[in-house]
Residue frames relative to the residue before (quaternion, step in Angstrom):
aa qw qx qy qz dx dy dz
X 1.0000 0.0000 0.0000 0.0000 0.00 0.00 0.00
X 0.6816 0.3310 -0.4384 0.4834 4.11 0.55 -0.77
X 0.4643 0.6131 -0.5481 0.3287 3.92 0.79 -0.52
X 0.7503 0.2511 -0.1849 0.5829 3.42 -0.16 -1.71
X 0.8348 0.2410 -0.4559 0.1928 4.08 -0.31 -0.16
X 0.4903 0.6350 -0.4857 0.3471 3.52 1.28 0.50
X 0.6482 0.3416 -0.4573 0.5040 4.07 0.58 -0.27
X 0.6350 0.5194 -0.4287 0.3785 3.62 0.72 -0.51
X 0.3043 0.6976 -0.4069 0.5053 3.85 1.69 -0.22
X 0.8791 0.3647 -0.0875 0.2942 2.99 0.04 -2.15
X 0.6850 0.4667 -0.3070 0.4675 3.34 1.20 -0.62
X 0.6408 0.4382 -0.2789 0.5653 3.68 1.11 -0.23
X 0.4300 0.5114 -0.4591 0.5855 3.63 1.14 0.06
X 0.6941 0.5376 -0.2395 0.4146 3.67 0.26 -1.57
X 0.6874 0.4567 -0.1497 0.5445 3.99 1.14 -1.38
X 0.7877 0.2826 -0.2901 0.4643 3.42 0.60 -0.45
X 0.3447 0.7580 -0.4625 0.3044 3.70 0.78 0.93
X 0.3466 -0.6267 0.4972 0.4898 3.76 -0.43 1.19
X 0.7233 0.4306 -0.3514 0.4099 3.22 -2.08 -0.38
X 0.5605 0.5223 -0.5699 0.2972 3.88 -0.15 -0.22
X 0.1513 -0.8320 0.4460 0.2932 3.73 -0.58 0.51
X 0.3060 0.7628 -0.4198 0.3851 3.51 1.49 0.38
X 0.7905 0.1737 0.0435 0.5857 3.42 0.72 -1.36
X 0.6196 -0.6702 0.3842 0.1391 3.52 -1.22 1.43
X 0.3215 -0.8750 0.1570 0.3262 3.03 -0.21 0.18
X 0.1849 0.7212 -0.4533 0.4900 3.11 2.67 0.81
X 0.7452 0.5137 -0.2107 0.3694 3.75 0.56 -1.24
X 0.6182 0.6306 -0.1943 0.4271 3.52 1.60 -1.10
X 0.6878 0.5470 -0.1957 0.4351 3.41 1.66 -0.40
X 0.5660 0.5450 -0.2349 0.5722 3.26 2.07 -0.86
X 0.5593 0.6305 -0.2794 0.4600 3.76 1.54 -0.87
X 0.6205 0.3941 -0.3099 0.6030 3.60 1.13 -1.39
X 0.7911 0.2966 -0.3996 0.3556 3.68 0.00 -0.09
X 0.6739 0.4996 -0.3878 0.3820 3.25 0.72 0.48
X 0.5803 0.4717 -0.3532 0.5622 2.92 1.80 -0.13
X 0.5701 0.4827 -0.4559 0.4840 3.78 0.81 -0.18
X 0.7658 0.3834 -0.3898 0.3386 4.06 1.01 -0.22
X 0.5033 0.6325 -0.3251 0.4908 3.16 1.83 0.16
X 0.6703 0.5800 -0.2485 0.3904 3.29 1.57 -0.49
X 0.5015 0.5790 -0.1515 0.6247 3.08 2.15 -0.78
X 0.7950 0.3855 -0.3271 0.3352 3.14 0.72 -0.55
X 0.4092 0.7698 -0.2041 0.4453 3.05 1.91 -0.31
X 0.4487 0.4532 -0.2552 0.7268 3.72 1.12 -2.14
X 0.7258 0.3729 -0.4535 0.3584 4.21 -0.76 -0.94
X 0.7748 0.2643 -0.3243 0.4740 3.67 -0.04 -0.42
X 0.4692 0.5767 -0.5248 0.4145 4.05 0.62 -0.20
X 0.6194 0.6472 -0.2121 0.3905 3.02 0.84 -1.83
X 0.7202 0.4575 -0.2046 0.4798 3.41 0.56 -1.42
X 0.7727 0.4646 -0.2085 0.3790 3.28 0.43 -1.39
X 0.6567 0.5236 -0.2426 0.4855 3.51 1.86 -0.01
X 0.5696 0.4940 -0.3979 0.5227 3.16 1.82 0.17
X 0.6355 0.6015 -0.3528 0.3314 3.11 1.17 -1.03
X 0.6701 0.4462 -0.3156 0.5022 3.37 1.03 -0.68
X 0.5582 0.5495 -0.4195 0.4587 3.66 0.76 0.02
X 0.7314 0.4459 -0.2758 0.4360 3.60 0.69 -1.19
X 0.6262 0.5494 -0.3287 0.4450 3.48 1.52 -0.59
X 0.5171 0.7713 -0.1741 0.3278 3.01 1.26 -0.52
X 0.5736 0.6252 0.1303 0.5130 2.73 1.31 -2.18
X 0.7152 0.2499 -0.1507 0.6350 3.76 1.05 -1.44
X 0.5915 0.6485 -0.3241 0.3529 3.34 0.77 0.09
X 0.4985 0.6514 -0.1400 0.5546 3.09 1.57 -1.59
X 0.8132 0.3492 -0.1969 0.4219 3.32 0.34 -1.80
X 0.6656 0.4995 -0.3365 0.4407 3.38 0.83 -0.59
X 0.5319 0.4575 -0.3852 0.5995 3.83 1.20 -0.27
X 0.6859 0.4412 -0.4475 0.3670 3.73 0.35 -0.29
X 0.5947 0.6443 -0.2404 0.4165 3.24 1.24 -0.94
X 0.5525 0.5038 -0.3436 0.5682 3.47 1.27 -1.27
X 0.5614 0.7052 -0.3283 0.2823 3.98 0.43 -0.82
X 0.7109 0.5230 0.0700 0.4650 2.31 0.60 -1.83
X 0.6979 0.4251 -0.2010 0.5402 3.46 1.25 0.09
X 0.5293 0.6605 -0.1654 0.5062 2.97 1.27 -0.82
X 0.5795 0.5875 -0.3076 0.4737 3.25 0.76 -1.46
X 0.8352 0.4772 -0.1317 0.2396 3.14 0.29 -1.91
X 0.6013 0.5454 -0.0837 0.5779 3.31 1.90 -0.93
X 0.5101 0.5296 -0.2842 0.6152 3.25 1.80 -0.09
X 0.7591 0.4400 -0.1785 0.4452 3.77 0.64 -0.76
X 0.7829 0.2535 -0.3088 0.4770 3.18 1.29 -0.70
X 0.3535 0.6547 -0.5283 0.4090 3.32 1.16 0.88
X 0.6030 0.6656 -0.1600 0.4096 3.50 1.37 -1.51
X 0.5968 0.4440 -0.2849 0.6047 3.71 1.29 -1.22
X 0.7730 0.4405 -0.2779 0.3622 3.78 0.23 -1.39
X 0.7049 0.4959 -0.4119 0.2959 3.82 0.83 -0.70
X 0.7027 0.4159 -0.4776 0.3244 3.75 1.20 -0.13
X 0.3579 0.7551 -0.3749 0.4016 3.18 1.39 0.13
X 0.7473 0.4243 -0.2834 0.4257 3.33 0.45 -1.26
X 0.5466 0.6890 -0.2719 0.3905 3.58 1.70 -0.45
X 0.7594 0.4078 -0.1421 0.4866 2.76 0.84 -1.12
X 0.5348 0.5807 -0.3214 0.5230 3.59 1.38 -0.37
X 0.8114 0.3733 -0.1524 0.4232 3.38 0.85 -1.13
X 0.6370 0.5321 -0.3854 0.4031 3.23 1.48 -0.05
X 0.5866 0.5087 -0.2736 0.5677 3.74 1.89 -0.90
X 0.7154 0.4731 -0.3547 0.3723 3.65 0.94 -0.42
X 0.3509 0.6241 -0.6234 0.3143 3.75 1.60 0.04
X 0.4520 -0.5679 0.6747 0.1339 3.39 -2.34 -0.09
X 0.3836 0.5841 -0.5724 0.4290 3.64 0.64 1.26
X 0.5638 -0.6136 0.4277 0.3503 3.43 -1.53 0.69
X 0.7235 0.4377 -0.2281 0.4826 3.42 0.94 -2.42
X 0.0551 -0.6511 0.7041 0.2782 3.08 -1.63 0.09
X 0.3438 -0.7353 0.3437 0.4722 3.82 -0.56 0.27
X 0.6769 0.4538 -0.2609 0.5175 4.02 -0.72 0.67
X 0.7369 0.2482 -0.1222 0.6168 3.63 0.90 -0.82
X 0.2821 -0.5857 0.7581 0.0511 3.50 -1.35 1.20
X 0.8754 0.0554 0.0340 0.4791 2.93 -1.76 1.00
X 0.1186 0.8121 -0.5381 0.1918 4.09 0.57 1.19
X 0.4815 0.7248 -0.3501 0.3467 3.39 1.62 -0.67
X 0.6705 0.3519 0.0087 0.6531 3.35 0.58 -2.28
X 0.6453 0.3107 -0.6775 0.1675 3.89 -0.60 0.05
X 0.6514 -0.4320 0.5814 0.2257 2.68 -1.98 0.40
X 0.6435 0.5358 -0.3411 0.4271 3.61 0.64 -1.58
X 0.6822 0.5377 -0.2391 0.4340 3.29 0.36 -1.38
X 0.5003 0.6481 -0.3486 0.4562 3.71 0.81 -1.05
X 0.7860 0.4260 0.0555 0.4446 3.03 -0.08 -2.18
X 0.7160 0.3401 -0.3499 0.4992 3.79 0.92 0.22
X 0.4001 0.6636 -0.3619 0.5183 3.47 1.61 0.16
X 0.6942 0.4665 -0.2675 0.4784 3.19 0.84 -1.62
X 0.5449 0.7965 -0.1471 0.2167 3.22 0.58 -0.74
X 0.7197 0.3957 0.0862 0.5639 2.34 1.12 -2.34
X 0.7049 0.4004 -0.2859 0.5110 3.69 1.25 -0.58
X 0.5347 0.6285 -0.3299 0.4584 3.46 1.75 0.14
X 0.6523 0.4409 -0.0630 0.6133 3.68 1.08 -1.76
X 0.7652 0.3468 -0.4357 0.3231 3.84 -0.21 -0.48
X 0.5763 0.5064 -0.3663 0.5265 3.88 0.94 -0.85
X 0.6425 0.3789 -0.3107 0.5892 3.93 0.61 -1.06
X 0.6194 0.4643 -0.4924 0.3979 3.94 0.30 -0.18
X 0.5544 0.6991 -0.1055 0.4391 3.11 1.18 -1.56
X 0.7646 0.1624 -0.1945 0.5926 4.14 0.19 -0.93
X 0.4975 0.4874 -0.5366 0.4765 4.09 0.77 0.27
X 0.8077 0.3640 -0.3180 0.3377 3.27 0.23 -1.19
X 0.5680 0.5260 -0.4474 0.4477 3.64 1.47 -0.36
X 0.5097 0.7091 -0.2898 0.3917 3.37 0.97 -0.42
X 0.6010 0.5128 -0.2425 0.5630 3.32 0.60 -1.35
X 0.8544 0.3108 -0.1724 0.3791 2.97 0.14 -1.35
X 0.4705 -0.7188 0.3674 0.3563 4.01 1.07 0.38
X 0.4685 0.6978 -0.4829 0.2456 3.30 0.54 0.52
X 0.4730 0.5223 -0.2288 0.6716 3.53 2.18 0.24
């Protein structure tokens, strides 16, 4: 709509000048008022076209917060899962010796402090994110 009603503005701006000897000057008065509703109609679509880009805006915005706001969360439970995968990946190697620990295969202790450790660090882990409000 401002494409096609801005030259039509201008050319009826141009037609509805006093003094024009083309156009009368009974006819020059119906011209100035059609150009004054083309001009209104003009301010009406800026107007519009200045909210519209606000409200997009706005849904933008909110929709980037939202993306955040995920992110966050997919960020943390990456954080709980990566010392896990350590520890998994360090008891799941395929060597015999360990250095310090005899027979590391068959203990039990050792066993049971894995569990542990893949129990207590993730629960250490969402308290302390907690505390700190990031949950």
């Amino acid at each position: 709509m401002r494409k096609v009603l801005s030259p039509q503005r201008d050319v009826l701006g141009l037609l509805a000048k006093r003094g024009d000897a083309h156009v009368s000057e009974r006819t020059a008065v119906y011209l100035r008022d059609v150009y004054n509703h083309l001009v209104r109609i003009n301010e009406s679509i800026e107007a519009s076209r200045d909210l519209l880009g606000n409200a997009l805006e706005a849904y933008l915005s909110g929709v980037g917060q939202r993306t955040n706001e995920i992110l966050k969360y997919l960020t943390i439970m990456s954080a709980v899962f990566l010392p896990l995968a350590f520890v998994v990946g360090f008891f799941g190697q395929n060597f015999e010796n360990l250095p310090f620990v005899r027979d590391w295969v068959h203990s039990d202790r050792l066993m049971w402090g894995m569990v542990a450790a893949c129990m207590g660090v993730p629960a250490a882990m969402l308290a302390w994110f907690k505390r700190k409000n990031w949950l």
